[in-house]
C-alpha positions in Angstrom: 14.3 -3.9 28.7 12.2 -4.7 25.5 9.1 -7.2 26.1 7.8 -9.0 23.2 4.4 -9.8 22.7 1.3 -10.3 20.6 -0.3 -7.4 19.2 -3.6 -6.2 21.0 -6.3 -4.0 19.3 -5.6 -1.4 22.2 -1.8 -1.0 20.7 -3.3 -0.2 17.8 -2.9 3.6 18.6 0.6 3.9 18.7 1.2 1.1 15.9 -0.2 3.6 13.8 1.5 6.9 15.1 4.6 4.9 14.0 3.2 3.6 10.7 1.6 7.0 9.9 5.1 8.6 10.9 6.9 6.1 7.9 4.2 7.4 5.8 5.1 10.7 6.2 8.8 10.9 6.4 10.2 7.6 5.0 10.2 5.3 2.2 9.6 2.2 3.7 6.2 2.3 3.1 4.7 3.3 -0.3 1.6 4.8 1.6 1.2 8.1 0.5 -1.8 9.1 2.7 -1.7 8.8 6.3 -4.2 6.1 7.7 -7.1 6.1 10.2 -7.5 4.4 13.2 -10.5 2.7 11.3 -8.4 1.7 8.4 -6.1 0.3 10.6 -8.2 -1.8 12.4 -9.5 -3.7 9.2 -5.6 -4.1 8.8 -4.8 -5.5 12.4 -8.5 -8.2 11.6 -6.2 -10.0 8.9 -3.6 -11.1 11.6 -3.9 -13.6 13.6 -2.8 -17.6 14.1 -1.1 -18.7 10.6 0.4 -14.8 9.9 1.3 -13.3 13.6 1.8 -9.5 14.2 3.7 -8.5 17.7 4.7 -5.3 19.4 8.0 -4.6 21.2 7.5 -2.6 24.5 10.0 -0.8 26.4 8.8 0.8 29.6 5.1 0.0 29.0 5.1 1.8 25.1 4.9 0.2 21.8 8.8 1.0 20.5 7.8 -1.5 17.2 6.3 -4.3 15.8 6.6 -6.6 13.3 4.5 -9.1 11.4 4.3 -11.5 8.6 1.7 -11.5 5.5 1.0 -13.8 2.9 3.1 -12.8 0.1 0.8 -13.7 -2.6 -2.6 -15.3 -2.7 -2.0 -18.1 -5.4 -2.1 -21.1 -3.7 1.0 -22.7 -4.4 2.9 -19.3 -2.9 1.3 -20.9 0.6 4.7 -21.5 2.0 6.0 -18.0 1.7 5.4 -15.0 3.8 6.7 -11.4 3.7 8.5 -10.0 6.8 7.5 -6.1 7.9 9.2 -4.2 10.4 8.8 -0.7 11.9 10.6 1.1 14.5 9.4 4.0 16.6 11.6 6.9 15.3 12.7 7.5 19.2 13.7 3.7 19.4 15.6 2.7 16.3 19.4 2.0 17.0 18.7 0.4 20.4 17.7 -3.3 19.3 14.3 -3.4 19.3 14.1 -4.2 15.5 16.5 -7.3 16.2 14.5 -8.1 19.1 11.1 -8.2 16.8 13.0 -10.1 13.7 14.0 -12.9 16.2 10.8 -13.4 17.3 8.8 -13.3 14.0 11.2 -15.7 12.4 10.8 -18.0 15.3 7.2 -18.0 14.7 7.8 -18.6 11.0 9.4 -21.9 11.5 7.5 -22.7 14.2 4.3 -22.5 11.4 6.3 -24.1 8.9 7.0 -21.4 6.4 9.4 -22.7 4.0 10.7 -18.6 2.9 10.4 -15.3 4.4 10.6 -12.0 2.1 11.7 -8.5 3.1 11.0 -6.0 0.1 13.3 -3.2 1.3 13.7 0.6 -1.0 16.9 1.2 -1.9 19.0 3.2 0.0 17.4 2.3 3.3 21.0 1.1 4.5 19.4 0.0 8.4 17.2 -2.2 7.4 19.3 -3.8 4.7 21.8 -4.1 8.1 19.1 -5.5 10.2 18.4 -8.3 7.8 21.4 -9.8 6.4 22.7 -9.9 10.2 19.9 -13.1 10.2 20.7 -14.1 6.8 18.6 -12.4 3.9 20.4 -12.4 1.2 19.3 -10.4 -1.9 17.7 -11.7 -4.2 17.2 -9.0 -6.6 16.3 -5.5 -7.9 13.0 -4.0 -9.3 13.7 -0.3 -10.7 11.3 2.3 -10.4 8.3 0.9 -9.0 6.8 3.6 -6.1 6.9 7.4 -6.6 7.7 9.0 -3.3 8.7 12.2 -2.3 9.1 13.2 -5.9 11.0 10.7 -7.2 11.0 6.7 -8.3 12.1 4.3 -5.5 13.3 1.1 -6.5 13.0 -2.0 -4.2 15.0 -4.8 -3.5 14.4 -8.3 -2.3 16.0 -9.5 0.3 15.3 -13.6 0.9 15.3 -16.1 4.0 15.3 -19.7 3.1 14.0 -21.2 6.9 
């Protein structure tokens, strides 16, 4: 059964085994390095009230989280937030991503966001899935902008009017 929760510093470990894992092998993050637990720390400090960031646990482990940020610091952009996901690799497929959206966009509305934002890299057909199964529609294209794995990614923008 999949619990979800607020993130606690002491998940931090195994939120970043999954992020560091994305680094490494996928291209939803344009990371190239792997992080630290220090680096992830300062991350985890800019969460809180206003832009929550929770964990899905099966059987006592972190299988995910999710999390919304501000999506740009100019004022008037107050009202919108971007939407980040990420699945443990041994818990994808099984509903824990659903699980996490439902939640985080209940906690959107519930702090009056007025759009959510997923910036998604092409090709990564699951998440594209995952989204426009609550709505997202895309809202466009930009070519080329991360170099991963030896080749330009382009990302799209996938949008959620609440």
């Amino acid at each position: 059964m999949i619990h979800i929760r607020d993130a606690v510093i002491d998940d931090l470990p195994a939120m970043l085994a999954i992020y560091n894992y994305a680094i490494r092998n996928l291209t939803a993050t344009f990371d190239l390095e792997e992080q630290t637990l220090e680096q992830r720390k300062a991350w985890f400090e800019k969460y809180g009230a206003n832009y929550p960031l929770i964990v899905a646990e099966i059987d006592g482990e972190v299988a995910g989280y999710s999390c919304i940020s501000p999506y740009n610091a100019k004022a008037a952009y107050a009202g919108t937030v971007e939407l980040s996901v990420y699945l443990s690799e041994k818990h994808q497929g099984r509903g824990t991503g659903t699980a996490l959206v439902i939640e985080i966009l209940r906690k959107a509305r519930e702090l009056g966001y007025h759009t959510v934002l997923s910036l998604i890299t092409v090709g990564n057909g699951s998440s594209i899935k995952l989204h426009e199964k609550f709505g997202f529609q895309f809202a466009g294209c930009v070519k080329e902008v991360g170099f991963k794995f030896g080749e330009w990614q382009d990302v799209s923008y996938y949008q959620l009017m609440l």
